[in-house]
C-alpha positions in Angstrom: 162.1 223.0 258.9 160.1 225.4 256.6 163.6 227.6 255.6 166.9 226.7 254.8 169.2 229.1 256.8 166.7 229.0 260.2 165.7 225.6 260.4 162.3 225.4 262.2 162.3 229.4 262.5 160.2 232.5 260.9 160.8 233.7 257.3 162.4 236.6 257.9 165.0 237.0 260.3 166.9 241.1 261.1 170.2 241.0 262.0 171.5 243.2 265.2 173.8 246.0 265.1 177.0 244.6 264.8 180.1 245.0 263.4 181.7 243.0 260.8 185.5 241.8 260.5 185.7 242.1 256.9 184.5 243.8 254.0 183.3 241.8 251.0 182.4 242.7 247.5 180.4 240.7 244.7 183.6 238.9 243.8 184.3 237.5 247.2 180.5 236.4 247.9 180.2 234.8 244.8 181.3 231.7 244.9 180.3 227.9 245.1 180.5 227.4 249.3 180.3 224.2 251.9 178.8 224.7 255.0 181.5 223.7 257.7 179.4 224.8 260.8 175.9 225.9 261.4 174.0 226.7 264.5 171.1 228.4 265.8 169.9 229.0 269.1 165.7 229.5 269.3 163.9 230.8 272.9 160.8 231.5 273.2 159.6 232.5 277.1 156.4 233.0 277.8 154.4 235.4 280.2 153.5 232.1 282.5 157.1 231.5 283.0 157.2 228.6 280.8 159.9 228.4 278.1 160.9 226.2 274.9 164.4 226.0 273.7 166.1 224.5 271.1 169.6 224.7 269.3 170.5 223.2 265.9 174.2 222.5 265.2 175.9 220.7 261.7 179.3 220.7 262.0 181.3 218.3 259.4 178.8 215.4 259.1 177.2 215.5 262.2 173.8 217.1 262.8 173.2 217.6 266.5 169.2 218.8 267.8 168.6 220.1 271.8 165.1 220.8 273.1 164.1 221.2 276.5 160.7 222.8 277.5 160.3 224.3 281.2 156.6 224.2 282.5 155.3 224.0 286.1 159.0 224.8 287.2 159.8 221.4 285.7 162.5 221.0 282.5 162.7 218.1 280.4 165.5 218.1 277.8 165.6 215.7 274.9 168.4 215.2 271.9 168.6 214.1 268.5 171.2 213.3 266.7 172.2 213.0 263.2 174.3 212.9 260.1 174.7 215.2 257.3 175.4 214.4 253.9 175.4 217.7 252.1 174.8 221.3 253.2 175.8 223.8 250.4 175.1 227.2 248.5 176.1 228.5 245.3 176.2 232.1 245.1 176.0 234.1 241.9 177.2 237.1 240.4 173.9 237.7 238.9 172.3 238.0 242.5 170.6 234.6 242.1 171.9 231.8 244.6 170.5 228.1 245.0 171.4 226.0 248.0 170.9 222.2 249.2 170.7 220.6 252.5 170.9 216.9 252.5 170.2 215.1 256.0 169.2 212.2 258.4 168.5 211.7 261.9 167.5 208.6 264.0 165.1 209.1 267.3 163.8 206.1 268.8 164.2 204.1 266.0 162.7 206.3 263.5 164.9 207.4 261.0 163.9 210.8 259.2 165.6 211.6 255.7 165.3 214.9 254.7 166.8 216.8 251.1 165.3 220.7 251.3 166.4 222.2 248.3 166.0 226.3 247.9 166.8 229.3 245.8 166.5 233.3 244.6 167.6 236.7 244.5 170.2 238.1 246.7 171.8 242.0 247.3 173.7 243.4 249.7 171.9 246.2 251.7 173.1 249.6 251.2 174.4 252.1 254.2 172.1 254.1 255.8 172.7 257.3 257.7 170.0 256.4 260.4 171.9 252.5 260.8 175.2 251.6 262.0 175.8 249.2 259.5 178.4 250.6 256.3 178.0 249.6 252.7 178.2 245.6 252.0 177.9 244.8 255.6 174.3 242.9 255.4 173.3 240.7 253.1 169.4 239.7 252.2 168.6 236.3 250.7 165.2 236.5 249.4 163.6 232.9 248.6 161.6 232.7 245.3 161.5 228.4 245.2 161.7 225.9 248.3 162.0 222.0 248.5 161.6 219.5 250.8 161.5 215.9 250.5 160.8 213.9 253.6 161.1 210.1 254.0 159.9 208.5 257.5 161.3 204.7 258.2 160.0 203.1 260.5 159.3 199.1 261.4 156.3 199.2 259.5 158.4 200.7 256.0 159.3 204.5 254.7 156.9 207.4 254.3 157.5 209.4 251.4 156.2 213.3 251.5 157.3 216.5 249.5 156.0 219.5 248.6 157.3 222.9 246.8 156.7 226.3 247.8 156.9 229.6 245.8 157.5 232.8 247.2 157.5 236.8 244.7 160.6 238.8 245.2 160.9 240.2 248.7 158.1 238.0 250.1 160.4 235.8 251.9 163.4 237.4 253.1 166.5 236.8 255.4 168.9 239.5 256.4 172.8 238.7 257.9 175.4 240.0 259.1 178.7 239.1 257.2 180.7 238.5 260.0 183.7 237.3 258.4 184.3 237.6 254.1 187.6 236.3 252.7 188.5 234.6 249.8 188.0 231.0 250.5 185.8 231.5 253.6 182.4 233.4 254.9 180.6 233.7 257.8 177.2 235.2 258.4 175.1 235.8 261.4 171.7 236.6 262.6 170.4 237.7 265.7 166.1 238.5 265.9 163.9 239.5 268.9 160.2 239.2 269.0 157.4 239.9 271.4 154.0 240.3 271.7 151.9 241.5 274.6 148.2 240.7 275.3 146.1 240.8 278.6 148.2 238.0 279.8 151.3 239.7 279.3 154.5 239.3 276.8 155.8 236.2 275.0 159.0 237.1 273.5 161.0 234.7 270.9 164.9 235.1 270.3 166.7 233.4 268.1 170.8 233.9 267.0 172.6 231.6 263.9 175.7 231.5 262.7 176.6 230.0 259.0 180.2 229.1 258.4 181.8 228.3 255.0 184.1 227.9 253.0 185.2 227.6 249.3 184.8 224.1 247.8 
């Protein structure tokens, strides 16, 4: 999980051209928010035919992981499940924002504690005539500072790892959609497609989340 909005994804996600349902302003984004539901959906297919999903979902306390990898024509699916203790962001006026994601999941007796903490600069995008998105519609969250903290238990005792990254101004960027903006609740989106073609032929990686919250 190297970022905190796309867990286990790229740094720098572009959201498609959609359409909001609200506008929002400073006022309305700024603001101290819980994460109520999260989920993102990765692909990535590859010219052999083989394939590798996986879909991350917290909703409340529960943190739910599905993977399944196709190869040979054969799919094998596995699932991990979870529980979530905090998942937050505060949002600033100034354009800084900080968030914290707090979490644990259990796989075959191996229980895996993770606190990712994260924070930077953030600005709406403004409209462009060659876009389709209007003024305030996207939002980019650029990371300057990320956290993580991992501790592994296991029958033999707990495994204690962190680290802290550091990113300049626009080096690490996310970009969403602001689906839904009202006074005690938000919802953003993403939606990115990648491929890349060599004499084997194309891979291509998708990958759509949505972040919902609201007011604490």
């Amino acid at each position: 999980m190297k970022k905190l909005f796309v867990l286990g994804l790229s740094l720098a996600l572009v959201a498609g051209g959609m359409s909001s349902c609200k506008k929002t302003n400073a006022g309305k984004f700024s603001n101290d928010w819980k994460v109520t539901k999260y989920e993102s959906k990765d692909l990535n297919t590859y010219s052999s035919g083989d394939k590798d999903e996986e879909t991350v979902t917290m909703e409340g306390d529960k943190y739910t992981e599905v993977s399944s990898t196709t190869s040979g024509g054969n799919t094998t699916t596995a699932t991990k499940n979870g529980t979530v203790k905090e998942f937050a962001y505060t949002i600033n006026k100034d354009g800084s924002w900080s968030s914290v994601l707090d979490f644990t999941t259990t796989d075959s007796g191996v229980e895996v504690h993770k606190n990712i903490e994260a924070s930077g600069t953030w600005y709406f995008l403004s409209k462009n005539k060659t876009s389709e998105f209007k003024k305030n519609e996207k939002v980019v969250f650029s990371t300057l500072k990320y956290s993580q903290k991992t501790d592994v238990t296991t029958t033999l005792g707990t495994t204690s790892t962190a680290g802290t990254d550091t990113y300049a101004d626009g080096e690490s960027v996310e970009v969403f959609l602001i689906k839904e903006s009202k006074k005690k609740s938000l919802v953003l989106e993403s939606e990115s497609n990648t491929s890349s073609t060599d004499n084997s032929g194309t891979d291509t990686w998708t990958n759509k989340t949505t972040i919902t919250m609201e007011q604490k």
